[in-house]
C-alpha positions in Angstrom: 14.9 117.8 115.7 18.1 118.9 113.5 21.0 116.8 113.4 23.3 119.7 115.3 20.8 119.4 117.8 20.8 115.8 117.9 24.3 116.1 117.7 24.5 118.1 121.0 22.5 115.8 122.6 23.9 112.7 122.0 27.3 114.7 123.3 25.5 115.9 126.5 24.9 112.1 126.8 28.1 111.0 126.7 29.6 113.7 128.9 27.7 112.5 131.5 28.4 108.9 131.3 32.1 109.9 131.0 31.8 112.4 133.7 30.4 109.3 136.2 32.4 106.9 134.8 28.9 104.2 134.6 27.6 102.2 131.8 24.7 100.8 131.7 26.0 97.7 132.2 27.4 98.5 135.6 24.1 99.5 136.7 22.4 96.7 136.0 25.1 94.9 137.7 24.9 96.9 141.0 20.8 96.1 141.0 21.3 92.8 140.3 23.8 92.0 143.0 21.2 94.0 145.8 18.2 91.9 144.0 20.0 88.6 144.2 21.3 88.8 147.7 18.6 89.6 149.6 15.8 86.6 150.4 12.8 88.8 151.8 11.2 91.9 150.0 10.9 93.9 152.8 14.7 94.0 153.4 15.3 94.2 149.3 12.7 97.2 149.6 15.1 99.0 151.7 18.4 98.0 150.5 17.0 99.7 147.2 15.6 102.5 148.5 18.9 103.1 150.1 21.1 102.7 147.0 19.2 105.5 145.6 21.2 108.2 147.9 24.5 106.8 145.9 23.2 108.4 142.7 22.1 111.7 141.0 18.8 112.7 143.4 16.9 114.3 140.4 17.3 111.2 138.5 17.1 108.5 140.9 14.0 107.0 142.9 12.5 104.1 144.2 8.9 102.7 144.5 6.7 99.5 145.4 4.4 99.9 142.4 2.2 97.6 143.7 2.1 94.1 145.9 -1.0 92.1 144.6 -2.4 88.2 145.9 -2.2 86.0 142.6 -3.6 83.0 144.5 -3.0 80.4 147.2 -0.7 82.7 149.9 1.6 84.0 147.2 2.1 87.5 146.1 3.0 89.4 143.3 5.4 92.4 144.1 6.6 94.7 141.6 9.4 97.1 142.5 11.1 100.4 139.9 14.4 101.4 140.6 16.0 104.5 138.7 19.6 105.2 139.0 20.6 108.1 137.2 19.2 107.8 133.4 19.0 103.9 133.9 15.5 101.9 135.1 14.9 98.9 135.8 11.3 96.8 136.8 11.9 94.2 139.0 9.3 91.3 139.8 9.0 89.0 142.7 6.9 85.7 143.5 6.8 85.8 147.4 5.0 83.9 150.3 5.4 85.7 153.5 7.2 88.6 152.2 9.9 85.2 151.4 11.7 85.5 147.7 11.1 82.8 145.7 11.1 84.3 142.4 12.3 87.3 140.7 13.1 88.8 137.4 14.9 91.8 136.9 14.4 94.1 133.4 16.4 96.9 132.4 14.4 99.2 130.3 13.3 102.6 128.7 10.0 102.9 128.5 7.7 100.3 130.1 6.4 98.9 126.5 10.0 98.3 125.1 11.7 96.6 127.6 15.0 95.6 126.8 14.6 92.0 125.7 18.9 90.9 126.7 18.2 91.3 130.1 18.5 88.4 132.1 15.1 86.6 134.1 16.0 84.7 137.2 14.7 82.1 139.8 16.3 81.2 143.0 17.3 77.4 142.9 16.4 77.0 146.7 12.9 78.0 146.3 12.1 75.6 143.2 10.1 73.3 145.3 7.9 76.7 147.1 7.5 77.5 143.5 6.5 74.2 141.6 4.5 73.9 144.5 2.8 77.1 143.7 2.2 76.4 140.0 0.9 72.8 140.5 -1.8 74.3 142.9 -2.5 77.2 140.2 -2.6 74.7 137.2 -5.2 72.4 138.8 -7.3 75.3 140.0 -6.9 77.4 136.3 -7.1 73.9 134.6 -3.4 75.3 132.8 0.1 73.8 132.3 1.9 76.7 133.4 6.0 76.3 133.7 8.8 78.4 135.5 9.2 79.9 132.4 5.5 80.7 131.8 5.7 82.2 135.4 8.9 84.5 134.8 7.1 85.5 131.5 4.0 86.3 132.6 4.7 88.1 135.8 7.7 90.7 134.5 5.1 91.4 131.7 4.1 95.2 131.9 0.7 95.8 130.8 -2.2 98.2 131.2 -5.8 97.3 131.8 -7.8 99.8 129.5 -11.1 98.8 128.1 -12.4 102.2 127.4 -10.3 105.7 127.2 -10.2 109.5 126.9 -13.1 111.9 125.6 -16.3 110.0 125.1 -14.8 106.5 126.6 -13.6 105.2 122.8 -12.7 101.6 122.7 -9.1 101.1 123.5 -7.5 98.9 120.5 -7.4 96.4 123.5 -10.4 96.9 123.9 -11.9 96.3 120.4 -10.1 93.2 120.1 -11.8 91.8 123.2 -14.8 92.2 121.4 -14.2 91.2 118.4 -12.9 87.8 120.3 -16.3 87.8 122.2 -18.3 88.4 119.1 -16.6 85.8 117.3 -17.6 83.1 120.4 -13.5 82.6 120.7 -14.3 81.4 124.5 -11.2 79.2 124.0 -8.8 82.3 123.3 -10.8 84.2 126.5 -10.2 81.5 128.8 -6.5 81.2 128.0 -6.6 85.2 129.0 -8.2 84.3 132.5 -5.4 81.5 133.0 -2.6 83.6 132.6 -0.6 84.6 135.4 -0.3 88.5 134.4 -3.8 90.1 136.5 -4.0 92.5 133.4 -4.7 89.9 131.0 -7.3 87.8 133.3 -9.3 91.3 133.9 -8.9 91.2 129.9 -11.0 87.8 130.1 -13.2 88.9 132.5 -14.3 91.3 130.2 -14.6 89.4 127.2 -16.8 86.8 129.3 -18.8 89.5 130.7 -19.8 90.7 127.4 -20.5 87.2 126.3 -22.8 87.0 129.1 -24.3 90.1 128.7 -25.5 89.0 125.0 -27.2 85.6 126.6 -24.3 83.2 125.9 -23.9 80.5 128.7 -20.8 80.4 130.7 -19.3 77.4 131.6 -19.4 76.7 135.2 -15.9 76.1 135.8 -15.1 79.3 134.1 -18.0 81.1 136.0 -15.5 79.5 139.4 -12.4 81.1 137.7 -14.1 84.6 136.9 -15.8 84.3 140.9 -12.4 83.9 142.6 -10.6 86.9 140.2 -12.9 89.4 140.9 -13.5 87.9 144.6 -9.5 88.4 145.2 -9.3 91.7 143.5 -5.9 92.4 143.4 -4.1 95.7 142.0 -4.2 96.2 138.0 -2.3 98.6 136.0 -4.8 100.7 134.5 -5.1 104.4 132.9 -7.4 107.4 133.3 -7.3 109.2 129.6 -3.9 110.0 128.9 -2.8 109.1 132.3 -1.1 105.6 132.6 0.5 103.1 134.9 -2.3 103.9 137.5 -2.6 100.9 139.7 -6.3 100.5 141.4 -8.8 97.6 142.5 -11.6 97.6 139.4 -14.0 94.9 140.7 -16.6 96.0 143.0 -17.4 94.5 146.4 -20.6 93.3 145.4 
């Protein structure tokens, strides 16, 4: 791109933020204020989906990307709001569509989120939550904290083991089997810990291949890798080039 066209565009920019009178700032603010109030996702859903009308049509939506179990009666529900040019990824930890977590992330694209923006908990729900996590940590033998949690479930990645023309190894992909190859059962089982469902189905699939090659799984792990693929919840995945496709990829066998 030349620099008077570069020019131009960051000038178009600018017009527009002018012409509205926003920063990106304010509209993280008016998310946040909507994402704190509200204590159920159902009535956060539509107070979103609402807010949407407020904005530029062509450049604002709103979507339930997916709501997945991630064990013991809580859920995992991730929410994308676009108002104007800005986007933002919100998570929540809920038990009967209740709030008890969430984390807000204001970003550009998906893989460079911006790392300033703010992760919160709700300080009413602490107990729900450290309940929560002391059941997970005894089942996952893990010592997963709040923080762990808030990292782990705002994390956006893709589960892709294989992709485009002739099913090549995804540099994910290779590195699960070089980790497999290697015996690194230590490094796989942290993967089927975590809280993300992407990186367990990442484990999965290092174990599988471990399994597949004679090695002998542990039976505790064999219980974790039973009760992942046994709950099945919704993954990120990708199709070739498509990404951010979100499907079940454990059969009902």
């Amino acid at each position: 791109m030349t620099t008077r066209k570069l020019l131009t565009t960051f000038t178009l920019v600018l017009v527009i933020f002018k012409t509205n009178g926003q920063t990106p700032k304010h509209y993280f603010k008016v998310v946040d204020s909507i994402v704190l109030a509200e204590t159920t996702s159902k009535y956060l859903q539509t107070k979103l989906d609402t807010l949407k009308s407020k904005y530029i049509p062509s450049r604002s939506s709103f979507s339930l990307s997916f709501d997945r179990d991630i064990d013991f009666v809580f859920r995992h529900h991730r929410l994308t709001v676009e108002l104007n040019f800005e986007r933002f990824q919100i998570d929540l930890l809920t038990r009967n569509d209740t709030i008890y977590a969430r984390t807000i992330r204001h970003y550009y694209n998906p893989f460079e989120m911006d790392k300033t923006t703010l992760a919160f908990d709700s300080s009413f729900s602490f107990e729900k939550v450290n309940e929560y996590l002391t059941q997970r940590n005894k089942f996952y033998k893990s010592q997963k904290t709040l923080k762990d949690l808030i990292r782990e479930m705002s994390e956006y990645r893709v589960f892709a083991f294989y992709c485009g023309d002739g099913s090549p190894l995804t540099e994910e992909g290779k590195q699960i089997k070089e980790i497999a190859a290697e015996g690194k059962t230590d490094t796989l089982f942290q993967m089927l810990q975590s809280i993300c469902v992407e990186t367990q189905a990442y484990g999965v699939s290092g174990f599988k291949i471990l399994e597949t090659n004679g090695y002998p799984i542990a039976s505790d792990v064999s219980k974790i890798i039973k009760r992942i693929k046994k709950r099945n919840s919704e993954t990120v995945t990708c199709s070739g080039c498509i990404t951010g496709l979100i499907r079940k990829i454990y059969s009902k066998k």
